[in-house]
C-alpha positions in Angstrom: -6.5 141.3 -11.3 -6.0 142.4 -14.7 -9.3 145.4 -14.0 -7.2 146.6 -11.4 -3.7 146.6 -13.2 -6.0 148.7 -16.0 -7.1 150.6 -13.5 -3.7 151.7 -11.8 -2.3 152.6 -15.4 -5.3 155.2 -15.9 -4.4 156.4 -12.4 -0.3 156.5 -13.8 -1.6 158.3 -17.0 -3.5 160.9 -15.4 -0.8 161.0 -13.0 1.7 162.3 -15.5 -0.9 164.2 -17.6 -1.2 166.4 -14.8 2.4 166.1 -14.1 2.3 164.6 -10.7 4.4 162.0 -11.9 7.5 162.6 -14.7 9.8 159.5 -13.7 9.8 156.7 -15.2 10.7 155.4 -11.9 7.9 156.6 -10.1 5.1 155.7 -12.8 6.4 152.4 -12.6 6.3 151.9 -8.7 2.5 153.6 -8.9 1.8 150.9 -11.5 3.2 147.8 -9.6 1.5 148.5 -5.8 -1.6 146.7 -5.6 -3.0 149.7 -3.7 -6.9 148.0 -3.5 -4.8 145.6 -0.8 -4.3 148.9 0.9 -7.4 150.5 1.4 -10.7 149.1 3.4 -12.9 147.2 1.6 -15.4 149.1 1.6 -13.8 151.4 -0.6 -12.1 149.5 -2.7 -14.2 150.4 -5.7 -12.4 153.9 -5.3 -8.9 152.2 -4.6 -7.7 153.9 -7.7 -9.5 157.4 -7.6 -7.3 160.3 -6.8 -8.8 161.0 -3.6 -7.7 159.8 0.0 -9.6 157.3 1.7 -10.2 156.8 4.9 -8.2 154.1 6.8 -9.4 154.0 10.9 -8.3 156.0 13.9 -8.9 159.4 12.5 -5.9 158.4 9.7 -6.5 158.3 6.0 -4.3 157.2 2.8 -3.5 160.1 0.8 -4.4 161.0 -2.9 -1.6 159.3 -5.2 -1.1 162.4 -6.2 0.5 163.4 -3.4 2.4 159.8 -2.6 3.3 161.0 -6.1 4.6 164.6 -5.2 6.9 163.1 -2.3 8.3 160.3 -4.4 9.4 162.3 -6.5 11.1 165.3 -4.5 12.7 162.6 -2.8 14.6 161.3 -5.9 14.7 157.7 -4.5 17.5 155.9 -5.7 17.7 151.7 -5.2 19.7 150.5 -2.2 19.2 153.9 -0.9 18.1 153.8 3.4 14.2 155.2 3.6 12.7 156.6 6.7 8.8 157.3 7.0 7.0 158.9 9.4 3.7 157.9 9.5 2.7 154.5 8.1 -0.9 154.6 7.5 -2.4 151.9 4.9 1.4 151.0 4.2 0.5 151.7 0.6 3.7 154.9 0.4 6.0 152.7 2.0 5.2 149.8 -0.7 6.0 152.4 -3.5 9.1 153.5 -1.9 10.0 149.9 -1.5 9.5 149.2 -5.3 12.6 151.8 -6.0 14.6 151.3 -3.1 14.3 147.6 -1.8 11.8 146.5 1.1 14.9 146.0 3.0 15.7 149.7 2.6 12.4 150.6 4.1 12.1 151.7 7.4 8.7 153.1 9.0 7.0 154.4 12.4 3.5 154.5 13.4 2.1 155.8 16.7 -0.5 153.7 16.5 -0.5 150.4 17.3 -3.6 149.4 15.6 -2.3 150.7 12.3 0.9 149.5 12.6 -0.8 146.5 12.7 -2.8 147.1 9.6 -0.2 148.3 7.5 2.0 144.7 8.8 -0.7 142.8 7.5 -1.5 144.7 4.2 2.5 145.1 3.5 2.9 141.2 4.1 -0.4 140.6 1.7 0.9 142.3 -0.8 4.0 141.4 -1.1 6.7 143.4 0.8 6.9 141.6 4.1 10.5 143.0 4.5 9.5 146.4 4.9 10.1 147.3 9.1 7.4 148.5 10.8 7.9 150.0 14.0 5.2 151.2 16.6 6.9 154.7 17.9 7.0 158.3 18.3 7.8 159.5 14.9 9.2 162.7 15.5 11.9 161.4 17.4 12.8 159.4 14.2 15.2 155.9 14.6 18.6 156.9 16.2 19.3 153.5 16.6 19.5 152.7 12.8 20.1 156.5 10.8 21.7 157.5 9.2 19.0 157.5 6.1 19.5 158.9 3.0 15.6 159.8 2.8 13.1 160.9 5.2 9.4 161.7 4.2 6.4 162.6 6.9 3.0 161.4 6.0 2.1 163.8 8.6 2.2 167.7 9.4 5.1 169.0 11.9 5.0 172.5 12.8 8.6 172.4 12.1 11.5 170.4 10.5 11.9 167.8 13.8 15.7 167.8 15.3 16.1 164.6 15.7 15.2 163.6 11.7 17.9 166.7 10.5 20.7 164.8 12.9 19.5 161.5 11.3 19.4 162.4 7.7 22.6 161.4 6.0 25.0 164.4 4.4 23.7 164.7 0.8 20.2 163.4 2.0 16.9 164.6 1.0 13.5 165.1 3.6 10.1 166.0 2.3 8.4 167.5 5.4 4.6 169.1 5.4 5.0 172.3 7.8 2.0 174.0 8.7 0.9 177.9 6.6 -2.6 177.7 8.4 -4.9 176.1 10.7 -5.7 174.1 8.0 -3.1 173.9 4.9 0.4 172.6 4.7 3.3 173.1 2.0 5.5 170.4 0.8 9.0 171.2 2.0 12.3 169.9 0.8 14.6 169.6 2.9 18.6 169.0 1.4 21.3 168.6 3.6 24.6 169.1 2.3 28.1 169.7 3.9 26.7 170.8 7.0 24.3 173.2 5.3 20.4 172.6 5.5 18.7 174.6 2.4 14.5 174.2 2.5 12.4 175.0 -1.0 8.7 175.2 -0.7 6.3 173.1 -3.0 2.9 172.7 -3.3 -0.1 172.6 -0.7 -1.6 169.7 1.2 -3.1 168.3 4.2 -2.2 166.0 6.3 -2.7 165.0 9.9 -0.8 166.3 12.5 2.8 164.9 13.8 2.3 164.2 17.5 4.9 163.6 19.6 7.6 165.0 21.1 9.1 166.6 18.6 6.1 167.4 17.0 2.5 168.7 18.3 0.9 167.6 21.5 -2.1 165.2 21.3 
């Protein structure tokens, strides 16, 4: 245990070296997820490199750098409601949960096998009250919005309907949307008094959002 808690504070330092991480908020969720409970075992002996790893299904869990880059656009605040779209490894969701509350933590995977996964990694770990639910993302959780963050873990050729309508007034969405075949930018999305306002960040890839709101399979 205490390799890998040396390990994730050389990840946290290079982190902010490069400044990926300027929070102290943020360094100190990086620094408390286990994320070697989050990746395969056969990669474990990379579970702290600043790469993504692959996770099953076609899926991967992304560079910290860029579980980084979201966390802190989103400017996650404790109690505040959490959406994610796209659960992976459940590793994001566990650093969200560390600012905002597991309870606050809401998450939905098209994939039934990884929703599985990231259950079973989330419970092993330690944040068994995080929600997981098996879904089609794009069309977000009417049932329990509004949320006063939204993040996609996953490309959408635009910012999805249905996650605007459910992102509270004075909420904040991080959405990847597409500027090639290949390359995404970072978008944040603030919603304020009935205005939506999008700034463009930095590039990244990420799998696609399918669903019906999003691209066809």
């Amino acid at each position: 245990m205490e390799a890998e808690q040396q390990s994730a504070e050389r990840l946290v330092e290079k982190l902010r070296a490069e400044r990926n991480v300027y929070s102290s908020k943020v360094a100190a969720a990086l620094r408390s997820v286990p994320r070697e409970k989050f990746v395969p075992e056969s990669a474990r002996d990379r579970a702290y490199n600043d790469v993504p790893l692959d996770i099953g299904e076609g899926q991967t869990i992304s560079a910290p750098h860029v579980v980084a880059d979201i966390t802190e656009l989103l400017e996650l605040r404790e109690g505040q409601r959490v959406l994610e779209i796209g659960t992976g490894s459940g590793y994001h969701a566990a650093v969200t949960a560390e600012i905002v509350g597991e309870k606050n933590v809401f998450m939905i995977e098209r994939l039934p096998t990884l929703a599985r996964m990231a259950r079973r990694n989330l419970a092993q770990a330690g944040y068994d009250e995080v929600t997981v639910i098996v879904g089609d993302g794009s069309c977000g959780l009417p049932d329990r919005s509004p949320f006063d963050r939204i993040y996609l873990t996953c490309a959408a050729p635009d910012i999805p309907d249905p996650l605007l309508e459910q992102l509270a007034d004075g909420g904040r969405m991080v959405v990847p949307i597409p500027i090639d075949d290949e390359i995404q930018r970072l978008t944040l999305v603030e919603k304020r008094d009935g205005r939506v306002e999008q700034v463009p960040y930095g590039a990244v890839q990420f799998v696609p959002l399918v669903g019906e709101h999003g691209f066809e399979a």
